[in-house]
C-alpha positions in Angstrom: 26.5 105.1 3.1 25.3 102.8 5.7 22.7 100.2 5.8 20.3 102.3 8.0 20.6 105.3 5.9 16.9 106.1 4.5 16.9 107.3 0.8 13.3 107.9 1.0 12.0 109.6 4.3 8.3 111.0 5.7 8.5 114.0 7.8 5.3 116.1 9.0 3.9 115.2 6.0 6.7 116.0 3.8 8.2 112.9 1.6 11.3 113.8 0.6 13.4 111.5 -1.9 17.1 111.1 -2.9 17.7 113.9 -5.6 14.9 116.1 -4.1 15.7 120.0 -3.7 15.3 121.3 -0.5 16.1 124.3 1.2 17.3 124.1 5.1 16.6 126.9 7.2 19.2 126.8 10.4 18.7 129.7 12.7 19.4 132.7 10.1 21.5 130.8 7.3 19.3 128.8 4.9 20.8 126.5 2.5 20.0 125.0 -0.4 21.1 121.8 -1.5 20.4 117.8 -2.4 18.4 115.5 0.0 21.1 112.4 -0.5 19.4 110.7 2.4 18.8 110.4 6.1 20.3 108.5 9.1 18.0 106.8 11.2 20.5 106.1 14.0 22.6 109.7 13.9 19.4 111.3 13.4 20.5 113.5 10.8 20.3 114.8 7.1 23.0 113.8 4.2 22.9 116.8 1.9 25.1 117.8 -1.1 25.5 121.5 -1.8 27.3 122.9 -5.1 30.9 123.2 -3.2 30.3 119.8 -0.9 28.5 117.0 1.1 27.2 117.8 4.6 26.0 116.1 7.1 22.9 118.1 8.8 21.3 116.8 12.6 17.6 116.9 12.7 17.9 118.9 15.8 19.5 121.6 14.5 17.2 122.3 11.5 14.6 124.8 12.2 12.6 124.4 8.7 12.9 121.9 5.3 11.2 123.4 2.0 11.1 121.1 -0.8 11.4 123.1 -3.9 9.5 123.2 -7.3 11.5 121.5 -9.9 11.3 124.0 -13.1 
């Protein structure tokens, strides 16, 4: 990854950090996967799921939960 991508990121209150698990709500499809980090010049979310990486823009995303670790 690129220089400007954030591993640690502030959002509304919400500090997410590489590793963290999150759940992405977009539209009707949530998904839940691995906050890898977050491009400040794209504007979006790196996120690995169990089948593969994706790349998720902020605009797009309609909530972020950060979940419990058990």
């Amino acid at each position: 990854m690129a220089l400007l991508v954030a591993k640690e990121i502030s959002i509304a209150g919400l500090t997410l950090r590489e590793g963290d698990a999150i759940e992405i709500g977009l539209g009707r499809q949530r998904i839940e996967c691995i906050f890898r980090g977050f491009d400040r010049v794209l504007y979006c979310f790196y996120v690995e799921t169990e089948s593969n990486e994706m790349v998720i823009p902020y605009k797009s995303i309609k909530y972020i939960r950060k979940m419990k670790k058990s």
